[in-house]
C-alpha positions in Angstrom: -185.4 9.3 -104.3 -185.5 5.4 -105.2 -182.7 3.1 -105.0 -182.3 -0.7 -106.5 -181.4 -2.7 -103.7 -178.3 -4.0 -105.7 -177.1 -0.3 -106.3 -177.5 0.4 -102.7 -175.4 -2.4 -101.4 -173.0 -1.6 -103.7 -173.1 1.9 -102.8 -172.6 1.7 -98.9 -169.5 -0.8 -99.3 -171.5 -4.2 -98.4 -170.7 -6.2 -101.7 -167.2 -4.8 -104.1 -169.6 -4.6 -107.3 -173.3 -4.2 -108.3 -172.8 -7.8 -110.2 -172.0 -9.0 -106.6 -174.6 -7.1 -105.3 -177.2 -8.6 -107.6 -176.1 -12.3 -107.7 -176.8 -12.3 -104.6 -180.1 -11.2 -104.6 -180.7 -13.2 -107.4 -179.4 -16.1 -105.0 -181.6 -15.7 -101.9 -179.1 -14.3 -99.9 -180.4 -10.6 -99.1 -183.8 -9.6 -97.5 -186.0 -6.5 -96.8 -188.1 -7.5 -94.2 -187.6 -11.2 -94.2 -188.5 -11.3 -97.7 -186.3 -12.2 -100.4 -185.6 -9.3 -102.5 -184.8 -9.3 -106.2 -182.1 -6.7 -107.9 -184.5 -4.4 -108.9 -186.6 -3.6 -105.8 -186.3 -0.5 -104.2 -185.4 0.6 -101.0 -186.6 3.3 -98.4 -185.8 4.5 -95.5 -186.3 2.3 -92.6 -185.8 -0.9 -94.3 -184.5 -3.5 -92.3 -181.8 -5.4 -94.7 -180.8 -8.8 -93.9 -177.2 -10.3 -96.0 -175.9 -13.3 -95.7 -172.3 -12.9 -96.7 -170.4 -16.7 -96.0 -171.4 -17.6 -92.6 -171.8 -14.4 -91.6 -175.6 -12.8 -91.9 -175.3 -8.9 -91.9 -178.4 -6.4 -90.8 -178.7 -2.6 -92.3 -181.2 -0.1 -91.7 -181.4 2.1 -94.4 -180.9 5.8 -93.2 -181.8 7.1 -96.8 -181.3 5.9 -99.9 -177.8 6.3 -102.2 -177.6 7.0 -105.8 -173.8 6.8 -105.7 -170.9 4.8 -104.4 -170.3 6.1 -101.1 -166.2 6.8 -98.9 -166.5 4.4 -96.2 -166.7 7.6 -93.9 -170.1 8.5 -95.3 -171.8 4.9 -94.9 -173.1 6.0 -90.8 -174.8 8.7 -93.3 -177.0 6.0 -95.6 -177.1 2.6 -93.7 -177.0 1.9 -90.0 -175.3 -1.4 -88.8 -177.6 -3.6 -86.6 -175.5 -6.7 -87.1 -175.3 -8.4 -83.3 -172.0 -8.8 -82.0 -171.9 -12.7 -82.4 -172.6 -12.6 -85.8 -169.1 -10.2 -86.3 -167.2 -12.9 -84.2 -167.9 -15.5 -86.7 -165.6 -13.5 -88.7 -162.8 -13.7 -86.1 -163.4 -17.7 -85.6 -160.3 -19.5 -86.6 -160.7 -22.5 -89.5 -160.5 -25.5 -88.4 -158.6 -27.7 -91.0 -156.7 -31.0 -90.8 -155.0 -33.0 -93.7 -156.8 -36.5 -94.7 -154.3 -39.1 -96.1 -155.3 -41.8 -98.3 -152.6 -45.1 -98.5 -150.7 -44.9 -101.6 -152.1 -46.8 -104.2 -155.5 -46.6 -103.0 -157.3 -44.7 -106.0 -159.1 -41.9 -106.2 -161.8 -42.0 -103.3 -165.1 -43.0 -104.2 -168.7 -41.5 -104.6 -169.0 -43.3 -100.5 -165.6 -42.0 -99.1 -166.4 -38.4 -101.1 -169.6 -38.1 -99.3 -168.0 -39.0 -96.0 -165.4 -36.7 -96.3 -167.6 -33.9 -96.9 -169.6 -35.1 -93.9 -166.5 -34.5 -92.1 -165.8 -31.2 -93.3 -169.0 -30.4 -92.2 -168.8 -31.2 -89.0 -169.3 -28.5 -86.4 -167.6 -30.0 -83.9 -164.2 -32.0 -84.7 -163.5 -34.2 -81.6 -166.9 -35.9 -82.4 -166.3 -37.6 -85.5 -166.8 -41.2 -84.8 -163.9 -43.9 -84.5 -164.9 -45.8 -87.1 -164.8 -42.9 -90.0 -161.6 -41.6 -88.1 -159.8 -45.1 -88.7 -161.0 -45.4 -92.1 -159.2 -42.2 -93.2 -156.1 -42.7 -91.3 -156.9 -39.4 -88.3 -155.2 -40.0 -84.7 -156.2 -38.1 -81.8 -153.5 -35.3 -83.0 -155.2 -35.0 -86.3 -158.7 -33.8 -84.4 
């Protein structure tokens, strides 16, 4: 028995619809074998199936295929999960999130202060954002 990719991901429970399942197969974000894999492409067993959900990047190995939406006691029957330990902490990481304050009056930030905030926000670690870019936006020591 053949399975779509998309239908199989939806059936064993990774994505909430086959829409899901195939947008993001569509968008680069699910592999069989370290190859992209488009909606359509079938799975067997053994496949090794890579899905990047978020930050999080999830690994199956298909057990055989479904045809069906599958109880969540049934998916150990279909897919085996091979996703390493770290990777499921990312889930229990806590957001990091502080408040920027502009000075009242000031405008709406610019294309320059947009593109440094988001250089901010992107930031892995908070307590290294330089002084300089700190000051600009009004953060303290307490902010980071």
């Amino acid at each position: 028995m053949e399975t779509r990719i998309d239908k199989y991901l939806w059936a064993i429970r990774v994505f909430k619809t086959r829409s899901e399942a195939a947008d993001a197969c569509k968008g680069g974000k699910v592999k069989i074998g370290g190859v992209n894999a488009k909606p359509a492409k079938s799975v067997q067993p053994g496949d090794i199936i890579h899905v990047r959900k978020g930050a999080v990047s999830f690994t199956y190995k298909v057990v055989r295929p479904a045809g069906h939406r599958v109880g969540a006691k049934l998916v150990p029957d279909f897919a085996e999960n091979l996703t390493p330990a770290a990777e499921i902490e990312k889930l229990r990481a806590p957001v990091e999130t502080f408040f920027l304050s502009r000075d009242r009056g000031a405008g709406r930030p610019t294309k320059k202060d947009r593109r440094e905030i988001e250089g901010i926000w992107d930031a892995i670690d908070f307590n290294d954002i330089p002084d300089d870019i700190a000051a600009r936006f009004g953060l303290t020591d307490e902010d980071l």
